[in-house]
N, C-alpha and C positions, 0 to 999 in steps of 0.2 A: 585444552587449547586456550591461549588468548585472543578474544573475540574483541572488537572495537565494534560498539554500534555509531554510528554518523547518520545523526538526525534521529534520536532518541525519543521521538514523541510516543504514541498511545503503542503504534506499532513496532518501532524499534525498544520500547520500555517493556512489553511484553515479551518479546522473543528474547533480549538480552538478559530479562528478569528469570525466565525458564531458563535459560542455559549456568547463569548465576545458581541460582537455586540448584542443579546437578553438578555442580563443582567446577566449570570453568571460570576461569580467569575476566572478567567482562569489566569494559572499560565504556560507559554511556557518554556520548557527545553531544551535549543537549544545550539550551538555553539555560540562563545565568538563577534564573528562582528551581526550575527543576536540580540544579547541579547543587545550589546551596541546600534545598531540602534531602537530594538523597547524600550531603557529604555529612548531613546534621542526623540526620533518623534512618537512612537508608531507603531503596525502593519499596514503597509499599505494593505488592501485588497483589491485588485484590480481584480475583478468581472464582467462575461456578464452583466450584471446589474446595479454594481454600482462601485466605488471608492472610498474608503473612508481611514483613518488613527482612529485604534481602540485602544482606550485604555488596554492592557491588562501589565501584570505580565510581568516579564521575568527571567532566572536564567540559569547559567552553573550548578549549580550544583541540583541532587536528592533531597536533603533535600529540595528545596521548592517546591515538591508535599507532605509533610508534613499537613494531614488535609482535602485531599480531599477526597471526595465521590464518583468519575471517574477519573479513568487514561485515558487517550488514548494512548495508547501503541502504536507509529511507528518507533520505531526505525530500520533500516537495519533487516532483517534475523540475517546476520552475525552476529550483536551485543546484537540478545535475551538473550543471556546468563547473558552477562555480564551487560544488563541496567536492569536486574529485580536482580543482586544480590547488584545493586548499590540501586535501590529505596526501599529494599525489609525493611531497617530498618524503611523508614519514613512512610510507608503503615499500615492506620487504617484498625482494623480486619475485618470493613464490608465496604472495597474500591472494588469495580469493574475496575478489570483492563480488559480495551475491546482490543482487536488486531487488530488494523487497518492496518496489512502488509502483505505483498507478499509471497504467500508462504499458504502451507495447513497445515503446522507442529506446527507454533507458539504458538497456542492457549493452544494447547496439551503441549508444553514446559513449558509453564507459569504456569500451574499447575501443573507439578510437580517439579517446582524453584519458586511456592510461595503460602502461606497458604491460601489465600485471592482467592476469585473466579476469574475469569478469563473466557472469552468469545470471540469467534472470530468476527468479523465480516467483513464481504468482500464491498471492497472499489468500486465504480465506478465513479470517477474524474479526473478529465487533470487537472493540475494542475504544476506551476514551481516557483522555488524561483529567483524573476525577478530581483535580488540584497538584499542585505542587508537588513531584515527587508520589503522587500515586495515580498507578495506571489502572485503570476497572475494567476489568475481561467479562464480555455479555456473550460470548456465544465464537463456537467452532475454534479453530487455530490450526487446522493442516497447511502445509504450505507442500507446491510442486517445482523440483528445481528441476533444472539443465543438465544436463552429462556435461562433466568439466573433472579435471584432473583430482580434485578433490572432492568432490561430488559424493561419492560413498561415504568417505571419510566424514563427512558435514553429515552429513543423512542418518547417519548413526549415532552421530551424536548430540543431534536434534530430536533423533525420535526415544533414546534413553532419556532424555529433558521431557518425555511427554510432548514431544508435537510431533505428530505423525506426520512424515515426509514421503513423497513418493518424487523417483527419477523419471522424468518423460523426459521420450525423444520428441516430442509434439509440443515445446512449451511457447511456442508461436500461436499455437491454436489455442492452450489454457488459458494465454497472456488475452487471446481477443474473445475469449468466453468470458474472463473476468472483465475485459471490459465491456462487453456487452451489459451486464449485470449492474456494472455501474453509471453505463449512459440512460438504463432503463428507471434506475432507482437515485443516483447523485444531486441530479438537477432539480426531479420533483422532491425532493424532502429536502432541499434546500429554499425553493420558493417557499415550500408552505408550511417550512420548519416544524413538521412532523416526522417521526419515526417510522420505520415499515410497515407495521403492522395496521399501524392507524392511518397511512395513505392508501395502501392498495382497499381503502375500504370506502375511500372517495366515490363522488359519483363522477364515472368516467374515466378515470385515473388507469384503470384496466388497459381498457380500449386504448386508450394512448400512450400506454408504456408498450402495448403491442405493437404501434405504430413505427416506436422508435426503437423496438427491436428487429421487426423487419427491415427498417432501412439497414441497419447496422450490418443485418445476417447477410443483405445482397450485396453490401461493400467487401467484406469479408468473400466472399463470392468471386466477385469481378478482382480479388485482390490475391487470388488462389491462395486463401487462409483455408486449414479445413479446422472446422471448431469441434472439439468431440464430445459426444454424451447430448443430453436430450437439454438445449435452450431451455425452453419452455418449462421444463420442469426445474430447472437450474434456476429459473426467476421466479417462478411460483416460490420454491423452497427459501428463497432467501426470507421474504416475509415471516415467515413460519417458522425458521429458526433463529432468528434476529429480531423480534416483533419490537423492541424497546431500542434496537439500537438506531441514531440517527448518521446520515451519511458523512463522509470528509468534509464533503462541498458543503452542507449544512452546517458543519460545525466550523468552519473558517468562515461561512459567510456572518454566523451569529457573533463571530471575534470579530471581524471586522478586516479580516483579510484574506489577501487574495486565492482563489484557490487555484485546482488546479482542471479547471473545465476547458482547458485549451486543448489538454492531451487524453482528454474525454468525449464529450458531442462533437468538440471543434471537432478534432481531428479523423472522426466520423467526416464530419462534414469537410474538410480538405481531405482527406482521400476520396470521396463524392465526387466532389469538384474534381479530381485530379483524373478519376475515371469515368465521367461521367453517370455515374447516379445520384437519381435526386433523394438529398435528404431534407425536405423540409421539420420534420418534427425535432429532428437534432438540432436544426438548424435555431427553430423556435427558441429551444431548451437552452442551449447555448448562447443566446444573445440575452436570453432576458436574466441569464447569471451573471453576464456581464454589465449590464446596466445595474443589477443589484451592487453589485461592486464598486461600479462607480458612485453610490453613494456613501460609500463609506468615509468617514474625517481624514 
């Protein structure tokens, strides 16, 4: 296939970097120092497993997803809008654009800002852009897609890449167990700009990630979401297999921009609002990310 990643950072550099690596066609759409280092040395991927520098594509700009048959859509939350009304001229009428971001709205976005199918799928990888042109893989890489017209087709040849995929019919409910995961863990390792392993070891830090997965679990609730497999164990585990990796929201707030905790606690918290339940601990989390924010130049 030719694959167009948009929005090529830790997570699209990784997934486009696998699929490069097992012989597809991959064209990364990233920032102007990432594209110049992988057009000079190529993708570094640097993996529990291996290290290597991959040949792939690269480009600032939309037009060269021009031709492909998958998108991997990661860009920001914040920039859905505007990278599908940027790619939406060069997109062939039977391209699959998949949504590999944060966030339960996206997918839903994409479809109605583009003619072309669209499907979600929820991400589970540690993963950082370790400098210019090289991604560093710390832990896990399955990803859960949607039933969609191409759907198997992706899935096969995702998991010949080495990333194990699995098709749910339930990826509403994966889309709000992964965020649960990261309203519990985003905003504290962003304040206190520690890694998993070394916050759930705080004092207290338990007790209040519990806080704010209960709210979350009863929005989900009042919002007839059914989330599957065991919460609790699903957040325990994140530490335990991730211990060094630090969150999105920690790694944009230490750059010094903006992230994406609107369509994280916020929106915990406006679906609250919207059905009346209280979420104060999201509520907490969420505001004082955003005051962090506003310090920044």
């Amino acid at each position: 296939m030719k694959v167009a990643v948009m929005g090529a950072g830790a997570v699209g550099c990784y997934y486009g970097g696998m699929l490069a690596r097992a012989g597809h066609e991959v064209v990364l759409i990233a920032r102007p120092q990432h594209v110049e280092a992988i057009e000079r040395d190529g993708l570094r991927l640097d993996t529990q497993h291996f290290d290597e520098r991959v040949r792939v594509s690269a480009s600032t700009d939309a037009s060269a997803a021009k031709g492909a048959q998958l998108v991997l859509f990661c860009v920001k939350s914040t920039d859905t809008d505007s990278a599908a009304h940027a790619l939406a001229p060069y997109l062939e009428p039977d391209t699959l654009v998949l949504s590999l971001q944060n966030g339960v709205e996206n997918a839903e976005r994409l479809r109605e800002l583009l003619p072309q199918e669209a499907a979600a799928a929820v991400v589970y990888v540690a993963a950082e852009m370790a400098g210019p042109g090289h991604v560093k893989h710390n832990g896990r890489g399955e990803l859960v897609i949607e039933p969609s017209t191409h759907s198997e087709k992706v899935a096969r040849a995702l998991a010949a890449a080495d990333v194990p995929t699995e098709i749910s019919d339930n990826v509403r409910g994966a889309l709000w167990a992964k965020l649960v995961l990261n309203c519990a863990y985003n905003a504290l390792s962003a304040i206190t700009q520690l890694p998993y392993g070394k916050l759930v070891q705080g004092e207290g830090i338990t007790r209040a990630m519990r806080d704010v997965v209960d709210e979350c679990l009863a929005v989900a609730k009042a919002d007839n979401v059914t989330i599957p497999g065991d919460v609790d164990a699903a957040v325990r585990r994140i530490a335990e297999t991730m211990p060094n990796q630090y969150s999105s929201t920690a790694q944009d707030l230490a750059r010094g921009k903006t992230s994406e905790i609107d369509h994280l606690n916020g929106l915990i918290v406006r679906r609250g609002e919207a059905l009346g339940v209280p979420t104060p601990a999201n509520r907490v989390l969420h505001a004082l990310v955003k005051a962090i924010e506003s310090k920044a130049p």
